[in-house]
Kinemage of the C-alpha trace (Angstrom):
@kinemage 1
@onewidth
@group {chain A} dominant
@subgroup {mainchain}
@vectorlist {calphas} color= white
{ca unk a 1} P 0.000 0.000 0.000
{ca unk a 2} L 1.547 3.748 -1.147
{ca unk a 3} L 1.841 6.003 2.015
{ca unk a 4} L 0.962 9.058 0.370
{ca unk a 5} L -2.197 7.815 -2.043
{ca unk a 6} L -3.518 4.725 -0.451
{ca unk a 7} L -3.127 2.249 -3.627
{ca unk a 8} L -0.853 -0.445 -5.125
{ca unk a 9} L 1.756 0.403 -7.398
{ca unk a 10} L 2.974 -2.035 -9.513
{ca unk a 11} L 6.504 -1.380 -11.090
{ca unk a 12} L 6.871 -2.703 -14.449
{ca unk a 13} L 10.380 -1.477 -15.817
{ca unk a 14} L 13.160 0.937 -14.043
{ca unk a 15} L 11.483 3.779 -12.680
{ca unk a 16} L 13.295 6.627 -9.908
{ca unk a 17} L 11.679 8.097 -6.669
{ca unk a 18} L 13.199 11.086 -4.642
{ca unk a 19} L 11.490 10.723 -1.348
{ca unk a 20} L 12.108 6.780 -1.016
{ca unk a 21} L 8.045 6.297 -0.661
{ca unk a 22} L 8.025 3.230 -3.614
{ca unk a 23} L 9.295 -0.278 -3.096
{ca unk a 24} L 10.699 -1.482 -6.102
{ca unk a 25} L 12.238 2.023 -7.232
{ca unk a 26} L 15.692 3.218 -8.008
{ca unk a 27} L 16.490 5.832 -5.423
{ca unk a 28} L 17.629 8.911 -6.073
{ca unk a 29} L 17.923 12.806 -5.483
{ca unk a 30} L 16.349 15.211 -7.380
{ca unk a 31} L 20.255 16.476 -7.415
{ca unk a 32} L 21.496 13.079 -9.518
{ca unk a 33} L 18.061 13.509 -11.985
{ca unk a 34} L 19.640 16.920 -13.465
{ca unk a 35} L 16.666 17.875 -14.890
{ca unk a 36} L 16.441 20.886 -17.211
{ca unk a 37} L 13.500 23.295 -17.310
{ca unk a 38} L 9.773 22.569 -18.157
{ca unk a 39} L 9.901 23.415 -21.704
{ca unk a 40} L 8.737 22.418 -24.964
{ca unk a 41} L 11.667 19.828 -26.169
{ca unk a 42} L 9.568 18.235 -28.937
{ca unk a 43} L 6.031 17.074 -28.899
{ca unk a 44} L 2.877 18.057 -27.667
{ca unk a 45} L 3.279 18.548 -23.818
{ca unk a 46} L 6.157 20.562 -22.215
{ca unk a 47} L 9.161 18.125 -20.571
{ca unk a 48} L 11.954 18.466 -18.638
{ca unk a 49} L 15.166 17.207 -20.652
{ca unk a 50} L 17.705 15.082 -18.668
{ca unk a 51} L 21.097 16.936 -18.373
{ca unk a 52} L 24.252 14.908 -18.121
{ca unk a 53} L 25.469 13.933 -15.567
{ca unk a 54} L 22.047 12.750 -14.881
{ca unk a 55} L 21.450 9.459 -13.196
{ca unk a 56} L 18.213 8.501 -14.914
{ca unk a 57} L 20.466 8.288 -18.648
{ca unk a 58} L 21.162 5.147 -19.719
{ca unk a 59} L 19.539 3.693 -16.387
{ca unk a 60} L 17.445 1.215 -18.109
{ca unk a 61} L 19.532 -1.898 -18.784
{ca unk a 62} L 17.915 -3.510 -22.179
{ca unk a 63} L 15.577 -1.995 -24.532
{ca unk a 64} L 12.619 -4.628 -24.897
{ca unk a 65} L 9.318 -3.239 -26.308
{ca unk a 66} L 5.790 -4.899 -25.394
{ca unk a 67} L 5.988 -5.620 -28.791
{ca unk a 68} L 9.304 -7.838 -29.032
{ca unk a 69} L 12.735 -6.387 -28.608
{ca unk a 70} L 13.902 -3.385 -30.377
{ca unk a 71} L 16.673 -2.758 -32.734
């Protein structure tokens, strides 16, 4: 059960938290993300761009889609 919301979270790939609060989660500041601004990078809502050194680049060890692996 999540503290904050009440519910079950299932993780199904590699996701980050920066307050610790989800089992299963990479844990992290919101120092190592090195997030840029909310700004439009490309697309129809407005991101935030990861800046290197940040520790969420290249955190996901394989690249396999729902739909078979990718190329």
């Amino acid at each position: 059960m999540h503290p904050k919301w009440g519910g079950m979270l299932t993780a199904l790939g590699v996701n980050v938290s920066t307050d610790g609060t989800c089992p299963g989660f990479v844990a992290v500041t919101s120092g190592d993300l090195n997030l840029g601004p909310l700004q439009n990078n490309g697309g129809p809502t407005e991101t935030q761009a990861l800046i290197p050194p940040s520790a969420a680049i290249d955190i996901v060890t394989d690249c396999t889609f729902i739909n078979g692996p990718c190329t």
